[in-house]
N, C-alpha and C positions, 0 to 999 in steps of 0.2 A: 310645762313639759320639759323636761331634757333630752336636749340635742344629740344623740355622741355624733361627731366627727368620726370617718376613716377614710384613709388614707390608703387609695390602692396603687402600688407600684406592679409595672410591665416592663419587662427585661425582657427583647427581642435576640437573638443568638441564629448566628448563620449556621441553616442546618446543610453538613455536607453529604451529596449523596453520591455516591458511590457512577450512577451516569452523566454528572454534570461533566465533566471534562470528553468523554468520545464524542456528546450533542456538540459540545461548541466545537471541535473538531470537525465533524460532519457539517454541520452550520457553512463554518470557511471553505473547506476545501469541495464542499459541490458545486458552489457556484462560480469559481476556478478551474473545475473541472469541466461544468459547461460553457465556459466563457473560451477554455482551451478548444473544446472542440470547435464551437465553432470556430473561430479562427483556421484551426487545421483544415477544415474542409471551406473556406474561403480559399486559402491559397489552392490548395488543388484543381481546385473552379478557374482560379486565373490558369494554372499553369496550363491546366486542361484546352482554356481558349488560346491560348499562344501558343502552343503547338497546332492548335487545327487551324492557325493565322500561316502559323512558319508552314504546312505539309499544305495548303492552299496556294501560299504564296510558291512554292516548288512547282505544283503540279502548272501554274502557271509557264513558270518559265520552262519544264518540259515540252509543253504544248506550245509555245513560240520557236521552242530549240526543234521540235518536230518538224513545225511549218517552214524553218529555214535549214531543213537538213538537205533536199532534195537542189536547194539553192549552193548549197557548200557543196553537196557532193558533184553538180555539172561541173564547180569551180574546176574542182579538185582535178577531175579528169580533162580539164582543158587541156588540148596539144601546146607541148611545150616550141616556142620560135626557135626556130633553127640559126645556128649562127655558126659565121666557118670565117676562121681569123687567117687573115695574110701575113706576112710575116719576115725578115730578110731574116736566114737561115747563113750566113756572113757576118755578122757580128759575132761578140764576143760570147763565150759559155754560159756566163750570168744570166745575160739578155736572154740565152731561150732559155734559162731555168726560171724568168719574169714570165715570158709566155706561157706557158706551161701552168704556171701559180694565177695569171693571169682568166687564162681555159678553166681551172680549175673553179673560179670564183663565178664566175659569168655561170657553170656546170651547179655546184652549189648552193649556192645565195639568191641568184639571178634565176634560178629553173631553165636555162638554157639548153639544148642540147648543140652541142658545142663538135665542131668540124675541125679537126685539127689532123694535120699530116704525120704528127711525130706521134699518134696514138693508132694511126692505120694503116699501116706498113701493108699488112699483109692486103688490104682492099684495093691498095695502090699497085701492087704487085698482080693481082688477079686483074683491073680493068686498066691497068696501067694510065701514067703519069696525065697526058691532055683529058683522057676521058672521065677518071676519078674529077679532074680537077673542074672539068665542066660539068659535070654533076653540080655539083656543089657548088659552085655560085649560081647555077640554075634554081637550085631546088631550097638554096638559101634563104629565110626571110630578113638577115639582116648580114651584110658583109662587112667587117672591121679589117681594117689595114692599119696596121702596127707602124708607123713612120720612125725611122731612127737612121742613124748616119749611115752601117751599112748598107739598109738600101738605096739611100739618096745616092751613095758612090756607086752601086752597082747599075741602077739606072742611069746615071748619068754620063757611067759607064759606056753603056748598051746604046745609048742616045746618039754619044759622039760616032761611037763604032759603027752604027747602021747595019749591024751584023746580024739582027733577029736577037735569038736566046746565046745568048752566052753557056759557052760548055768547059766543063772543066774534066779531063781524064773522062770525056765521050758521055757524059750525064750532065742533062741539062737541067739547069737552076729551074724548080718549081717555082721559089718568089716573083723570078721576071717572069714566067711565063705568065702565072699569075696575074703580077701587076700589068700585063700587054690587056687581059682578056675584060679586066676588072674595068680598066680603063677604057676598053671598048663599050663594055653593055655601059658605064655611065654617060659615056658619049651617044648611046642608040636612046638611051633614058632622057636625056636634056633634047636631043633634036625631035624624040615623040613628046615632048612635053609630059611625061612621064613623073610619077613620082620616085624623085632619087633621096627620100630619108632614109632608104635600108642600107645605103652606103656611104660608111663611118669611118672617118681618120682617128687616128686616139696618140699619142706617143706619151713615152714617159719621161719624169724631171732629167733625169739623166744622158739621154738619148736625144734633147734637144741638139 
């Protein structure tokens, strides 16, 4: 018998079609698109928790700031201590523009309500000079005496003299009288066995 031989050739060819390119398109960018979202709504989830961490952690310290407001506000209205400074009105101009800055600071800084002669003229004038002035180491919770040269010489003045109050043109010095009365109640203070911390020497570098 005779055999024929053939010979078949297959020639494969890419066939292009017109939606291969928007598929593979679509392909990549949706699961990109899902892999974005989530992401976007992970952080929101965080930020969401750290703000209701941060508006918890407030409402906290509201509610402590609450509980210690009635403690602030008794502070707040505490009565300010009385304090009424002595002073030799005999030295130089400087010195009582130091007192003065001195008042001011204790008034101030210090929450004092501060007793000074050279701001109550007219109180001094209305209960006049002994009774203003015994008020007020009365009614004082803390008395400061200003120590400086002029009054060491006017007291010591008044010592030798055995005169009482020294007068000058018929007005008598309020510091000695002062310094007589101040020096009594500390004296009634040490023989009652008394506390005498309300009464304070202070002087200044210059004044020694």
């Amino acid at each position: 018998t005779n055999t024929t031989k053939k010979s078949v050739f297959y020639s494969v060819k890419a066939v292009h079609s017109p939606w291969a390119g928007p598929i593979r398109a679509i392909a990549i960018t949706v699961p990109l698109v899902i892999i974005s979202a989530f992401a976007t709504l992970f952080t929101v989830m965080c930020r969401k928790k750290q703000q209701e961490n941060i508006y918890s952690h407030l409402d906290e310290e509201n509610s402590e700031t609450s509980m210690l407001a009635p403690a602030l506000h008794i502070e707040r209205h505490r009565p300010r201590p009385k304090v009424f400074i002595c002073y030799s009105s005999k030295d130089c101009q400087k010195h009582l523009s130091v007192i003065q800055r001195f008042a001011y600071f204790l008034q101030d800084f210090c929450c004092c309500e501060v007793s000074l002669d050279l701001w109550e003229h007219l109180e001094i004038c209305k209960e006049g000079q002994m009774d203003w002035l015994s008020r007020q180491i009365s009614e004082s919770h803390f008395i400061i005496v200003v120590c400086s040269k002029g009054m060491k010489y006017f007291v010591e003045k008044k010592n030798r003299k055995q005169k009482g109050v020294i007068r000058e043109n018929g007005k008598r010095d309020l510091f000695i009288v002062a310094v007589s009365m101040i020096a009594e109640k500390l004296r009634q203070a040490k023989q009652n066995s008394d506390d005498i911390s309300k009464f304070i020497a202070v002087y200044f570098d210059y004044s020694r």
